[in-house]
C-alpha positions as CSV (number, residue, x, y, z in Angstrom):
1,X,15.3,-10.2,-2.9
2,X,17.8,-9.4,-5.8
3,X,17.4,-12.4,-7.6
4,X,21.3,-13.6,-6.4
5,X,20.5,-16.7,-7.7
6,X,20.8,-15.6,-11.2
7,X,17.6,-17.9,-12.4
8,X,15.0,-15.6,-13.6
9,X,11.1,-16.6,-13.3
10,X,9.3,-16.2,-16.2
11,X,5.7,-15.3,-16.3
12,X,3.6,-15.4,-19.3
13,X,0.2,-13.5,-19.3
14,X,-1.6,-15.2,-21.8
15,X,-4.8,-13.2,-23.0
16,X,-5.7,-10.3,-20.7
17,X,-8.3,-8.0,-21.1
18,X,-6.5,-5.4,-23.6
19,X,-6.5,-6.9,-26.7
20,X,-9.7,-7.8,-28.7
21,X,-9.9,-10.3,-31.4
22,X,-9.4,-8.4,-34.5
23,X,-6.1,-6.8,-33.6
24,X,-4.7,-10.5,-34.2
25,X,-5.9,-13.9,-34.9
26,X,-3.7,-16.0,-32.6
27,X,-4.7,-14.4,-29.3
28,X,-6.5,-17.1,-27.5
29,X,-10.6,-16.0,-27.0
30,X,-12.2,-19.8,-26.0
31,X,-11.3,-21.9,-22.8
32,X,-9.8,-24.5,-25.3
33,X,-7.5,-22.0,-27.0
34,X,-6.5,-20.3,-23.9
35,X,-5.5,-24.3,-22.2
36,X,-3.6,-24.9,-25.1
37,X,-1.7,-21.5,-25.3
38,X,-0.6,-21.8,-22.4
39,X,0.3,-25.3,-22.2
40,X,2.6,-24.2,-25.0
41,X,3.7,-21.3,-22.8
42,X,4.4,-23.6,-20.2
43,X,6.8,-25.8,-22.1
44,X,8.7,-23.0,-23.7
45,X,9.8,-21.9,-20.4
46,X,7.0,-20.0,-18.6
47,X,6.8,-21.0,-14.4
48,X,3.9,-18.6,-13.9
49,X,1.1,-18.3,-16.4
50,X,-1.3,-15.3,-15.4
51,X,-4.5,-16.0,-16.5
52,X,-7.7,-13.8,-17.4
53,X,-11.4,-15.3,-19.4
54,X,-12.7,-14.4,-22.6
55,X,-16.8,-15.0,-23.6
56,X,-15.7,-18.0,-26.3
57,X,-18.7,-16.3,-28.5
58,X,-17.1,-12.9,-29.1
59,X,-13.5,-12.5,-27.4
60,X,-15.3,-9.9,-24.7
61,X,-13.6,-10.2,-21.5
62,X,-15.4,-12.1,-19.0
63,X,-15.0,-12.6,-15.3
64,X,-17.6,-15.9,-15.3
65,X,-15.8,-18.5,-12.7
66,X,-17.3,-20.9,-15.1
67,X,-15.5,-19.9,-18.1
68,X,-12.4,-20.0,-15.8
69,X,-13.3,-23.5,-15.2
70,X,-13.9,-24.6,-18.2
71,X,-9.7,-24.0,-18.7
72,X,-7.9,-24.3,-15.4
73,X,-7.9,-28.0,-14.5
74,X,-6.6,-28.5,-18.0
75,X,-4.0,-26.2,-17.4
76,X,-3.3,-27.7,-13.9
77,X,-3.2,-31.6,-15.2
78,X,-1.3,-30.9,-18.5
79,X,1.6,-28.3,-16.8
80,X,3.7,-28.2,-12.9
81,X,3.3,-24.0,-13.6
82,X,1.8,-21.9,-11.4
83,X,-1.7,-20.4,-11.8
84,X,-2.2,-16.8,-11.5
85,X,-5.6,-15.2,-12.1
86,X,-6.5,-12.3,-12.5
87,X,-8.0,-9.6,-9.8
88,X,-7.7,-6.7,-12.4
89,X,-10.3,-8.0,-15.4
90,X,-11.7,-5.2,-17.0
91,X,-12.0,-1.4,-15.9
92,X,-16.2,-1.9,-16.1
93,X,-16.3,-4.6,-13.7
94,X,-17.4,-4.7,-10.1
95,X,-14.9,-5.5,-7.3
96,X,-16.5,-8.5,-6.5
97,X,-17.1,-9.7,-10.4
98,X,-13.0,-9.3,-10.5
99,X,-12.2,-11.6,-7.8
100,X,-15.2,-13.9,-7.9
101,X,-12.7,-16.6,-10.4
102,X,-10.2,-16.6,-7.7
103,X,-12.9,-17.3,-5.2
104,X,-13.7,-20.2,-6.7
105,X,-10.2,-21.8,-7.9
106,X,-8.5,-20.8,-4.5
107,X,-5.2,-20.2,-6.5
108,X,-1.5,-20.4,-5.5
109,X,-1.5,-16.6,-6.9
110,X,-3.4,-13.5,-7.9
111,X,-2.6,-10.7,-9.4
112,X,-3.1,-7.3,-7.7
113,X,-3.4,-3.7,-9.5
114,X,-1.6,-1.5,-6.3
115,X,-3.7,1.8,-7.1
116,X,-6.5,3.5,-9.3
117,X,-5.2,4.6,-12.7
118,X,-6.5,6.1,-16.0
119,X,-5.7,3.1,-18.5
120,X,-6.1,4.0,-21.7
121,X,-6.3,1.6,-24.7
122,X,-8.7,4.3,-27.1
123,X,-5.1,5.4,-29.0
124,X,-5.7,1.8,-30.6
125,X,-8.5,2.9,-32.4
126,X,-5.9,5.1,-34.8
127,X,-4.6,1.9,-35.7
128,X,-7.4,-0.7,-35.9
129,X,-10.1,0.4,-37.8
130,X,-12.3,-2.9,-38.9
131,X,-13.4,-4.4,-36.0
132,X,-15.2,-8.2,-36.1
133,X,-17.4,-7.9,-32.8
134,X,-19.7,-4.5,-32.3
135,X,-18.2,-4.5,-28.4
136,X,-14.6,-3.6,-29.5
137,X,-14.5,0.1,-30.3
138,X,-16.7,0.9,-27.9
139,X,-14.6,-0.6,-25.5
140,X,-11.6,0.7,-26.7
141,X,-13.7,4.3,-26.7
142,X,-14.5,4.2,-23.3
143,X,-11.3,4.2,-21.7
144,X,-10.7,7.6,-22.7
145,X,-13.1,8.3,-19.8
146,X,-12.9,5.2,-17.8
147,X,-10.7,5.4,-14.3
148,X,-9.7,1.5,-13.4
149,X,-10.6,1.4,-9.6
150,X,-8.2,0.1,-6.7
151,X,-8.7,1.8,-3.8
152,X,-7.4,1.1,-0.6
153,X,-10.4,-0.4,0.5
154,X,-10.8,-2.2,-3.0
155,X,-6.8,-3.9,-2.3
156,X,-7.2,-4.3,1.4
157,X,-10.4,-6.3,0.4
158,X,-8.4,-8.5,-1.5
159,X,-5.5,-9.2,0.7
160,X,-8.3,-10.1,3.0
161,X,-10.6,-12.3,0.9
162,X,-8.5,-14.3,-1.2
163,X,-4.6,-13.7,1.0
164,X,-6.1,-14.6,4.6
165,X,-8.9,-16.4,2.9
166,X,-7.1,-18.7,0.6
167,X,-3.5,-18.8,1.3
168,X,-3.3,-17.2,-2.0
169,X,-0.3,-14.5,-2.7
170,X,0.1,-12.0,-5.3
171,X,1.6,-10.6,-8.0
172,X,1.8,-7.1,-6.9
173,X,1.4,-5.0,-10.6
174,X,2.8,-1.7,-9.8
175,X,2.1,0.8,-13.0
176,X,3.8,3.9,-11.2
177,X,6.3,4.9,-8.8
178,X,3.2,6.0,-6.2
179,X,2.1,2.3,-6.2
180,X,5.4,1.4,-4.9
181,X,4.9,3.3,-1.9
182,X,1.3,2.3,-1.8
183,X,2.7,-1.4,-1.4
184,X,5.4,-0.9,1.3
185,X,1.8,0.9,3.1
186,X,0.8,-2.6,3.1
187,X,3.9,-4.3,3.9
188,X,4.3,-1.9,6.8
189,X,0.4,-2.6,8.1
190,X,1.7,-6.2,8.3
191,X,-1.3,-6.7,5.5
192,X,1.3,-8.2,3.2
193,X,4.0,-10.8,3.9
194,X,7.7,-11.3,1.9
195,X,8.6,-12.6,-0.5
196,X,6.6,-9.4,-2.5
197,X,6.5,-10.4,-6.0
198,X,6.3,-7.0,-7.0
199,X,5.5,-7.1,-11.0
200,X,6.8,-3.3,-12.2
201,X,4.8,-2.4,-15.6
202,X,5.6,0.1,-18.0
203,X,4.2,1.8,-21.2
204,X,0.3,1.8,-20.1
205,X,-0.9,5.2,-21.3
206,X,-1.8,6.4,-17.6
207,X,0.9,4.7,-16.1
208,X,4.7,5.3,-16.2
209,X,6.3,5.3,-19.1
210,X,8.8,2.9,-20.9
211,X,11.5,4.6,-20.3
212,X,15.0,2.6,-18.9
213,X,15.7,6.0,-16.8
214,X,12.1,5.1,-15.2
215,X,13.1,1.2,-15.2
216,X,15.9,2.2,-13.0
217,X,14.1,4.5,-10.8
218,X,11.4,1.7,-10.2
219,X,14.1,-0.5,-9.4
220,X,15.8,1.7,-7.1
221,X,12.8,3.1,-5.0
222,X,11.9,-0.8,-4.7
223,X,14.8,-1.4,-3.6
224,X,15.0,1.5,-0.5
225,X,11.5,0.5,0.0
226,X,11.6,-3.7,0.2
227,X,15.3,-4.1,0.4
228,X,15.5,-8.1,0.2
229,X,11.6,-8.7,1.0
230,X,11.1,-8.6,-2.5
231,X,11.4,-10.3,-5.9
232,X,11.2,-7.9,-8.7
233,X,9.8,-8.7,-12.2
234,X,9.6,-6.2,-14.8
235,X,6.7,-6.0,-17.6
236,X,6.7,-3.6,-20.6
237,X,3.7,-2.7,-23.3
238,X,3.5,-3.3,-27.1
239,X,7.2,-2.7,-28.7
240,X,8.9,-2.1,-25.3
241,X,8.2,-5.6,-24.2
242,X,11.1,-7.4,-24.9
243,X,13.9,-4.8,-24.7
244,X,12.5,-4.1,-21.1
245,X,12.7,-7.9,-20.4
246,X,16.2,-7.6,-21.4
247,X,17.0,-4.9,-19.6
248,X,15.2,-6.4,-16.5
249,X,17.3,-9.7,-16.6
250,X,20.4,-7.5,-16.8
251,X,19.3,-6.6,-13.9
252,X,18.6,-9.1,-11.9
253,X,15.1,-9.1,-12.2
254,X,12.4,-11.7,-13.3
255,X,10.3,-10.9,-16.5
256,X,6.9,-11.0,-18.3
257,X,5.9,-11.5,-21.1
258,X,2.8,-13.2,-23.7
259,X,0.2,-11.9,-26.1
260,X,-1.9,-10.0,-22.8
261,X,1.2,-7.0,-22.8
262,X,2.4,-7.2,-26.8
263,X,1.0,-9.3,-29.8
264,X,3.7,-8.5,-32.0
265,X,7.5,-10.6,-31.9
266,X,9.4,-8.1,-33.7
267,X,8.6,-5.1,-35.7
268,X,5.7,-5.4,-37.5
269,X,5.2,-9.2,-37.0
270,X,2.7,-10.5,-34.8
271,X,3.7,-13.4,-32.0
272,X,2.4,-16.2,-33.6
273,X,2.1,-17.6,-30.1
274,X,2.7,-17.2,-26.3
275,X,5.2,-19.8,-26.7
276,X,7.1,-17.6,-29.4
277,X,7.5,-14.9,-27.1
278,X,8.4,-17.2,-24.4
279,X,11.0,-19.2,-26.5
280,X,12.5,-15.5,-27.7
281,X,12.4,-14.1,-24.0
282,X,14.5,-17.5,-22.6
283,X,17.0,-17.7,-25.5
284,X,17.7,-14.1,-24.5
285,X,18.0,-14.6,-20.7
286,X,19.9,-17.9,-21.7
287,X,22.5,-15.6,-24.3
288,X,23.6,-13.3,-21.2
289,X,24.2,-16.6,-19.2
290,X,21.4,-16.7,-16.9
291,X,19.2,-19.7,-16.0
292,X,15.3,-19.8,-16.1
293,X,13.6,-20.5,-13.4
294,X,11.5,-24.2,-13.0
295,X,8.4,-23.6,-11.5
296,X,9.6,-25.4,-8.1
297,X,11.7,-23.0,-7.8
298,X,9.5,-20.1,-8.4
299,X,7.1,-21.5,-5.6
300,X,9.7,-22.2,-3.5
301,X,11.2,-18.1,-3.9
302,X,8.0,-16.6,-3.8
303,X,6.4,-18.7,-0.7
304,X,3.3,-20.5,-2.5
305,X,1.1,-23.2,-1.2
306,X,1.6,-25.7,-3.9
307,X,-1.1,-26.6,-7.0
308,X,-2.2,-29.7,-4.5
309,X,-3.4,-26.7,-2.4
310,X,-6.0,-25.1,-5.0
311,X,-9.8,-26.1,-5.7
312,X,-9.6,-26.6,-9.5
C-alpha cells in the first residue's frame, strides 16, 4: 500500500534494548521516564510509540509484564497513540519471556523480528569505555557471539499466540532482503493478513546495510512481493537515521525514529529527547509537503482494534 495518501505514520521507538545508560543520560531507564518520554513523543507527532522495559534499578532490559505495567496505562490515558510492544527484547531472552508483556496488555500492535540474525552492538565498546552498571560491557561483549533467535516456529508462535490470540497485528521488522521473502511465506500461508506494516531497518551490524542503493532494493522486492497489501516504513541506525527517514518519505513510505535506533540529533549531539527527534523528523516530512499521519488514521490504514480493545 504506497502510502497514496501522502500522510506518513510516524513511529517512535522509545528505549529499546540497544542502548545502555551511560551512552546518554536522557534515554528513559524507569516506568516514569519512559510514560513521560513518550507522552512527549506523542505530542510532537508520533501515532505509534513502540515500546520495550528497562529494570528502573540499573537500565538492564527487562521483559517483567509488571514493569510494562507500571507505564502503559499512563501512556494509554495521557496519549490517543498506538501501543506497540515489543516481541524482540533482548537476544538472551526466552521466547516466551519476549512475548509474556504482550500477553498481558493484549496490544493493538507488536513488533515482530522476521528471521534469526547476528546483531551486533560489541563495536560500541571502541567508543564507550566508562560504563555506570557492571551489566553493560558484558552485554555489549556478548553479542559478538550471541545469534538473536526467530525461527519459523519462534514467528509462527507469535502470529498464533498474540495475532489469533489477541487481535493484535504487527510491525513486521525486516533487517534484510531474506526476511522479506520470509514474510510474503507467511502472507502466502494465509498466517498473516494485509495491511502488512512491514518496518524495513537498516544499519544493524548483521543486518543490511545503510545504504540508499539497499533502501531501494528493499523497497522494490517489497513491492513485487506485497504489491498494495503493504504499508512500508523505513528505520535506519545511529547517524543514518534521519537521512533514511528522509529518504523513506521521499518515497512514500512511513518512518521511525526515537532514542531505541539513534541517541544523537545531529553530529555529535545527542537527542535531548524522543520528542526532538520526532519534532526534527515532522518538520522534515512537513518541508517536502507531506502530512503526518494522526493516530486514527494510522489505525484506520493498518487495520487495528482500537486502544478500547487492549487490557491495560
Amino acid at each position: 500500500m504506497k502510502n497514496s495518501k501522502g500522510k506518513v505514520i510516524i513511529s517512535c521507538a522509545v528505549t529499546g534494548s540497544i542502548h545502555t545508560p551511560s551512552m546518554s543520560p536522557h534515554l528513559p531507564i524507569t516506568p516514569a521516564e519512559i510514560a513521560a518520554s513518550a507522552r512527549q513523543a506523542y505530542e510532537a507527532g508520533a501515532a505509534i510509540l513502540h515500546l520495550h522495559a528497562r529494570d528502573p534499578s540499573n537500565g538492564e532490559p527487562t521483559a517483567d509484564p509488571d514493569t510494562f505495567m507500571q507505564f502503559l496505562p499512563e501512556i494509554k490515558q495521557s496519549t490517543d497513540a498506538v501501543v506497540n510492544i515489543t516481541t524482540g527484547g533482548a537476544q538472551w531472552m526466552t521466547l516466551d519471556a519476549r512475548i509474556a508483556a504482550a500477553r498481558r496488555a493484549s496490544p493493538e500492535m507488536c513488533s515482530l523480528n522476521m528471521g534469526s540474525m547476528n546483531f551486533a552492538l560489541f563495536p560500541m565498546l571502541e567508543k564507550y569505555k566508562d560504563f555506570q552498571h557492571a551489566w553493560e560491557a558484558p552485554y555489549l561483549e556478548n553479542s559478538r557471539d550471541g545469534i538473536f533467535r526467530n525461527t519459523f516456529k519462534d514467528i509462527q508462535y507469535i502470529l498464533h499466540e498474540l495475532g489469533e490470540g489477541h487481535g493484535t497485528r504487527f510491525e513486521f521488522e525486516c533487517y534484510d532482503i531474506g526476511h522479506l521473502y520470509s514474510l510474503a511465506h507467511f502472507l502466502d500461508r494465509k498466517l498473516v493478513k494485509p495491511p502488512l506494516f512491514v518496518q524495513t531497518v537498516f544499519g544493524i551490524l548483521g543486518g543490511i546495510g545503510a545504504d540508499i542503493d539497499n533502501l531501494n532494493h528493499a523497497r522494490h522486492i517489497a513491492d513485487k512481493l506485497f504489491g498494495d497489501d503493504y504499508e512500508w516504513s523505513v528505520m535506519a541506525a545511529g547517524r543514518h537515521q534521519m537521512p533514511f527517514a528522509t529518504a523513506g518519505a521521499i518515497s512514500g513510505g512511513n518512518v521511525r525514529v526515537g532514542l531505541e535506533d539513534s541517541l544523537y540529533i545531529g553530529k555529535g549531539q545527542l537527542a535531548p529527547s524522543n520528542a526532538a527527534q520526532v519534532s526534527k523528523v515532522r518538520a522534515t516530512i512537513e518541508s517536502l509537503g507531506l502530512e503526518v499521519a494522526t493516530p486514527s488514521e494510522a489505525r484506520q490504514r493498518l487495520g487495528l482494534k482500537g486502544s478500547s480493545q487492549t487490557a491495560f
